[in-house]
Every structure is written in structure tokens, then in C-alpha cells.
C-alpha positions in Angstrom: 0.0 0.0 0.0 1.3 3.7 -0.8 1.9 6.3 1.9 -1.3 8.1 1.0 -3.6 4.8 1.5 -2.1 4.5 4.9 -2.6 8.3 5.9 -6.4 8.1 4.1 -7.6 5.0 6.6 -6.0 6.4 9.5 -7.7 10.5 9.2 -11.2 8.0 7.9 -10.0 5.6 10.9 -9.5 8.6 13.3 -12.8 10.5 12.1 -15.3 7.4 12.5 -14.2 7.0 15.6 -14.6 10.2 16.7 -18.2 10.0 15.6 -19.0 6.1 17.2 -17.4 7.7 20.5 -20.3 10.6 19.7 -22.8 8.3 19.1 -21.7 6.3 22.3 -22.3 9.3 24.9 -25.8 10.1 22.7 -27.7 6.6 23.4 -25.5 5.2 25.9 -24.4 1.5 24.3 -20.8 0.7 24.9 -20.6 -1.1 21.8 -20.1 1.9 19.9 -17.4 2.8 22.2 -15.7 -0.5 21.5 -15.9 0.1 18.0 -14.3 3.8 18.7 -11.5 2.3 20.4 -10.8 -0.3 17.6 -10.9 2.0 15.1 -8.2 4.3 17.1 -6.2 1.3 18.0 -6.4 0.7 14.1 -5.2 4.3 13.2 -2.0 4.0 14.7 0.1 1.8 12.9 -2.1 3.2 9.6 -0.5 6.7 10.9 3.2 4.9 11.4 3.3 3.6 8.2 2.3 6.5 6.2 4.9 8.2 8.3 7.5 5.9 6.7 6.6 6.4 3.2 5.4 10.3 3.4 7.7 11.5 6.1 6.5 13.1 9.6 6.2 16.6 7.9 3.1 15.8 6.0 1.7 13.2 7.6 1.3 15.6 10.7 -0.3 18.4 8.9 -2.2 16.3 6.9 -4.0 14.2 10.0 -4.9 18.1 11.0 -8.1 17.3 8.5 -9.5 15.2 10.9 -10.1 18.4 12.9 -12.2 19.5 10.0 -13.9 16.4 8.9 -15.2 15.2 12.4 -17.1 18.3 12.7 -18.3 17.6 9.4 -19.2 14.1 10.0 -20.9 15.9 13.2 -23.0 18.0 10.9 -24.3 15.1 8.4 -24.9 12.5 11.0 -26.0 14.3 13.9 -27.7 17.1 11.9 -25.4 19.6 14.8 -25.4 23.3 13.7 -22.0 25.0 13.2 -22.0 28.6 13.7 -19.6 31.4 11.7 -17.1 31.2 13.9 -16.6 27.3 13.8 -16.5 27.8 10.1 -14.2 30.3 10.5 -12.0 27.6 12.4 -12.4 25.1 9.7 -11.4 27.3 7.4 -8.0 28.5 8.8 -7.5 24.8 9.7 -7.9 24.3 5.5 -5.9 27.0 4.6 -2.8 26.2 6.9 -2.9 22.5 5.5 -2.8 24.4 2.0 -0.2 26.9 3.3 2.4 24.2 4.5 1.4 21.7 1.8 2.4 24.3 -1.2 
């Protein structure tokens, strides 16, 4: 698997469990929890080997999408409301990982 595979499953990795840790505190069922903390065991040696084939520079700032995406995932599954000033976050969030990436 290429670099960018490994750091793709480990931000999706990261994010979905984000949201099944969410979704946990919402009904109350630890199973989602248990799913959270597979999926975050999982990201790790995702994130380790995409650090070997992309180098710790990108991989760090690129994982900073996760930031943006849970909330976004947030948005579509839990119908939340972001106000201007969390898009205003997301968006400086987006433009550093542009800024460092270019």
C-alpha cells in the first residue's frame, strides 16, 4: 500500500471513531465505544506507516483534516449546527494545510 492509502484509513480511521465515541455518549451503548477504540487502536500503525513512506512533515499536517472532517461528519450524522465562527476555524484549519502543503 502507498503512503497516501495508509494516511487516508488512518484521518477515515480517526474521524469514525470520533463520531461512534459521539454516538456512544448520545444513546448510551458501549458497543459503539468499543468500535471507537478499535478503530483508534487501528489508526495507529495506519498513521506509522504512512509516516515511513510520506515523512513526519506531511503526515502531521495532513492528520490536522480530521479536525475538519469530524465536525463535518458531526454536521451530516447528527444534523449539529456549526456557527460562523466554527467555520471560521475550519477554514483557517484548511488554509494552513494548504499553506504548509504548497
Amino acid at each position: 500500500m502507498s503512503g497516501w492509502l495508509y494516511l487516508a484509513v488512518a484521518i477515515a480511521a480517526t474521524v469514525v471513531a470520533q463520531l461512534f465515541f459521539k454516538q456512544s455518549h448520545r444513546v448510551g451503548q458501549r458497543s459503539y465505544a468499543l468500535v471507537a477504540i478499535i478503530l483508534f487502536c487501528s489508526a495507529v500503525p495506519c498513521t506509522l506507516l504512512a509516516t515511513r513512506h510520506l515523512g513526519i512533515g506531511q503526515v502531521y499536517v495532513a492528520t490536522a483534516l480530521s479536525y475538519v472532517l469530524t465536525p463535518l461528519g458531526a454536521v451530516w450524522f447528527f444534523q449539529e449546527r456549526l456557527r460562523a465562527p466554527h467555520w471560521a476555524a475550519l477554514g483557517l484549519i484548511v488554509a494552513g494545510i494548504i499553506v504548509y502543503s504548497v
